[in-house]
C-alpha positions in Angstrom: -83.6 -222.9 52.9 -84.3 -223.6 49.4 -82.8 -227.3 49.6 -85.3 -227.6 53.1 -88.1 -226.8 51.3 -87.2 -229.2 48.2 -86.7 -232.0 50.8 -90.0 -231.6 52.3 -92.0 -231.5 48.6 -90.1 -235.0 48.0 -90.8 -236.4 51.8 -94.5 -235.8 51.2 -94.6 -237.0 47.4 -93.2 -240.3 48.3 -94.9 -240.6 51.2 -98.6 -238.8 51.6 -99.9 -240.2 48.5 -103.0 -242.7 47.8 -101.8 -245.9 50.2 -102.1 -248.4 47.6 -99.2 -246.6 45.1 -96.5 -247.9 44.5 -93.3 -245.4 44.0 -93.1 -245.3 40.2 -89.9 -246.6 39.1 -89.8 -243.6 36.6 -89.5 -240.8 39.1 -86.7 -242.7 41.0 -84.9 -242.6 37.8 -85.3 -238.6 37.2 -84.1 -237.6 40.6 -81.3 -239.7 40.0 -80.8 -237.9 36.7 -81.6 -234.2 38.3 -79.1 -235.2 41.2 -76.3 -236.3 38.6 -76.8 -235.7 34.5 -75.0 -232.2 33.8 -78.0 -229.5 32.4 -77.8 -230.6 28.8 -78.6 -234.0 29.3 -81.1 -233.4 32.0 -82.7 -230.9 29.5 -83.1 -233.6 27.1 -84.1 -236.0 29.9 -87.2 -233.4 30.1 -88.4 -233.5 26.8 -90.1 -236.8 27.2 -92.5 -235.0 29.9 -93.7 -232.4 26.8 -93.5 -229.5 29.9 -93.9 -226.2 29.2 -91.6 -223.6 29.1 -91.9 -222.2 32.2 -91.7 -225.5 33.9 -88.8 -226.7 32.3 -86.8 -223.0 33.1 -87.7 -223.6 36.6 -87.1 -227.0 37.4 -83.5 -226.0 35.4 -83.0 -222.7 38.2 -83.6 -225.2 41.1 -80.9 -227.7 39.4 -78.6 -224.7 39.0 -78.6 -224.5 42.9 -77.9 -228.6 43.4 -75.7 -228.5 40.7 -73.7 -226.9 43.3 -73.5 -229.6 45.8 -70.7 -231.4 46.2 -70.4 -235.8 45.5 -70.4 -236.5 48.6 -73.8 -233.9 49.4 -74.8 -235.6 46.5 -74.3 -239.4 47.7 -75.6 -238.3 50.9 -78.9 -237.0 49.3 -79.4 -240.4 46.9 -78.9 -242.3 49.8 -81.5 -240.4 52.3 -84.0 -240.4 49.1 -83.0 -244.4 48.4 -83.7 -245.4 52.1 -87.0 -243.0 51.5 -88.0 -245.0 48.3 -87.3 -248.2 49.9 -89.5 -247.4 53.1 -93.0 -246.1 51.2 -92.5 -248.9 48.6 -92.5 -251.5 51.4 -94.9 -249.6 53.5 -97.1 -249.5 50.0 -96.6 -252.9 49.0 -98.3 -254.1 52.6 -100.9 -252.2 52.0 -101.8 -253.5 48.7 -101.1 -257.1 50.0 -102.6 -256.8 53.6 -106.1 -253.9 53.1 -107.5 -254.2 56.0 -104.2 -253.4 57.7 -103.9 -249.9 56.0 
């Protein structure tokens, strides 16, 4: 349920967001790392975001949980949330080129 729930906040980042974004190249880059760097290194990867706390201890619970995924979950995930990227950079890139057509 958990994992469901996580899915969905991703599916409507990427995709319900002002129509002439772009996906920033910086948040493909931390899922990667949340999907693969062990906690220490994600920890670190964090820092550069000056979080709180609080924020930090619970983004770190909910990589406890996919922490527990197997590689191949894992693979499966980056490549649902690569194809994702791919389609609401495209979708956002015609938008940007083409207005009226948005």
């Amino acid at each position: 349920m958990r994992l469901s729930v996580t899915a969905l906040l991703v599916i409507l980042a990427l995709c319900y967001y002002e129509a002439n974004a772009i996906v920033c190249p910086a948040f493909a880059v931390d899922l990667t790392e949340f999907i693969y760097f062990p906690d220490l290194l994600y920890r670190l990867s964090l820092a550069k975001y000056n979080a709180p706390p609080e924020a930090v201890a619970a983004k770190m619970e909910v990589k406890q949980c996919t922490d527990r995924f197997s590689v191949k979950n894992r693979l499966i995930i980056t490549n649902v949330l690569g194809k994702i990227l791919l389609n609401c950079t495209v979708t956002d890139v015609k938008a940007v080129l083409n207005p009226s057509s948005a």
